[in-house]
Structures are given as C-alpha cells and as structure tokens.
C-alpha positions as CSV (number, residue, x, y, z in Angstrom):
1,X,62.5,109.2,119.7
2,X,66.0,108.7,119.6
3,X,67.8,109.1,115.7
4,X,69.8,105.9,115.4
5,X,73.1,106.2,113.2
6,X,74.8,103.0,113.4
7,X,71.0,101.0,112.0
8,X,70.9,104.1,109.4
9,X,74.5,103.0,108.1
10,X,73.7,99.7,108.2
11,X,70.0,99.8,106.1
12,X,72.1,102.5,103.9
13,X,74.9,99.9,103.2
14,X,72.6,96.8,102.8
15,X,70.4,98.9,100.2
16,X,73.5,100.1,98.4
17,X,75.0,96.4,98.3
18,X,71.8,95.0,96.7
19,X,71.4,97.6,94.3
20,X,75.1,97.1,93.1
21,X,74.7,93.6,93.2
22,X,71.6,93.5,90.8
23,X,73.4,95.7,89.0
24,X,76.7,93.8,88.3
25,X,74.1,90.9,87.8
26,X,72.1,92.3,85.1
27,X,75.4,93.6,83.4
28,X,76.9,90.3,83.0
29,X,74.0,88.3,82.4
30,X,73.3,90.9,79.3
31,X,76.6,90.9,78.1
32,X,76.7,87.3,78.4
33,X,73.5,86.8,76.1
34,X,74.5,89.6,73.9
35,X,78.0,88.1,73.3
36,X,76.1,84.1,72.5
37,X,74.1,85.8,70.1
38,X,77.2,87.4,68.7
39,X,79.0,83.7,68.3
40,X,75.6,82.1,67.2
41,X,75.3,80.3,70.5
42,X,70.9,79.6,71.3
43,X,70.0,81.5,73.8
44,X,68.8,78.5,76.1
45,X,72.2,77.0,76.3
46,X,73.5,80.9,77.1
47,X,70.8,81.3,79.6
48,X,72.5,78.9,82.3
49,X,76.3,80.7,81.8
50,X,75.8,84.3,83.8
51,X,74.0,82.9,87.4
52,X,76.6,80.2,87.7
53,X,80.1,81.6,86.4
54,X,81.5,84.7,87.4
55,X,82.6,87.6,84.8
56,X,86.2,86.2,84.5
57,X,85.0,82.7,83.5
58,X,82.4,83.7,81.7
59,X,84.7,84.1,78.3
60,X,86.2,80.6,78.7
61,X,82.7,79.1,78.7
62,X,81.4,81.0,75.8
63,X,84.5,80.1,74.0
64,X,84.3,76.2,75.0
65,X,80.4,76.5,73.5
66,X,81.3,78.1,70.4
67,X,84.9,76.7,69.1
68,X,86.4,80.5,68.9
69,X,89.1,81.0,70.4
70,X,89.5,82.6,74.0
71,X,91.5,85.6,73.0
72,X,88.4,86.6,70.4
73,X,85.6,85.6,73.0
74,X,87.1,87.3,75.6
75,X,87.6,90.4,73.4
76,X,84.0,90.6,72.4
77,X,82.8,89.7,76.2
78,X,84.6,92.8,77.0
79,X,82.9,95.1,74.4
80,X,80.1,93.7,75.3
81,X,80.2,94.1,79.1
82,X,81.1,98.0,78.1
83,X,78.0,97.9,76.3
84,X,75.8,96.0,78.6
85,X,76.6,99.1,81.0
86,X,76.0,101.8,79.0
87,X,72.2,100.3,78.5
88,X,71.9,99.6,81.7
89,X,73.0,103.2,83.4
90,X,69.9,104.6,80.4
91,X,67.6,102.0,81.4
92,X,68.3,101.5,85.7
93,X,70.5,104.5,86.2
94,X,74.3,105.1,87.5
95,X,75.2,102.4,89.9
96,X,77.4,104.3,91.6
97,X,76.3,104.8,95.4
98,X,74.5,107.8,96.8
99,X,76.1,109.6,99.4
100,X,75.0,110.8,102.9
101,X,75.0,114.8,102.7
C-alpha cells in the first residue's frame, strides 16, 4: 500500500475549510442575533439576516431594521462579533488550523 500525499493534502484542506467555514458561520450568525436582541429587533425577523448577508452588510441591515444609526450598529456588531468568538473558541475550540508535524 502506497501512502498518498497529494489526496492527504487535499482531505486535510477540505476538512480544515469546513471547519473554518462553520466557524465564521456560527460567529456571525451569533453575533448577528446577539446584536438584534441588543437593538430590540425579534428574533424571527434577525433569524433570516446571517445565512443571506455577509459580515460587512450585516450592520447596514440591522440598522435599516432598527432606525439606529449605522455608525452605532456597526459599533455594537463589532463588539459583538469579538464576543461571539470568544464563546465560540470555549464552546467549539480555536479555529485556527492544525498543522502537519
């Protein structure tokens, strides 16, 4: 039996890619629902925001939902991605990718 490296790379890099991927996910889709709770937004109408807009746009939404103003939303979407992370690294563990050694 014959050790292949190149399909070892490649299972490595697609396992790292959808871990990171879930992981940015579940960060913004958190910080997203943690921030509409913050500017009294229902969770139902916040629900719909993370899968479809990405974390840039994210801020203009919530802002257009709430009547604050961008420069506060965006503000307290940035805390609350911080924070988001934080439980998420306690909860899932540090995204950052294994290395081959």
């Amino acid at each position: 039996m014959v050790f292949d490296l190149g399909k070892a790379m490649r299972s490595k890099e697609e396992f790292e890619s959808r871990r990171l991927l879930d992981f940015e996910f579940r960060r913004r889709a958190r910080a997203t629902r943690m921030a509409a709770r913050s500017l009294g937004i229902d969770d139902a109408d916040a629900a719909g925001i993370a899968p479809v807009y990405d974390e840039d746009a994210i801020p203009a939404r919530l802002a257009d939902i709430s009547g604050h103003a961008l420069a506060d939303v965006a503000t307290l979407f940035s805390d609350r991605l911080r924070q988001a992370h934080e439980q998420l690294i306690v909860e899932c563990g540090d995204p950052t990718p294994h290395r081959l050694g």
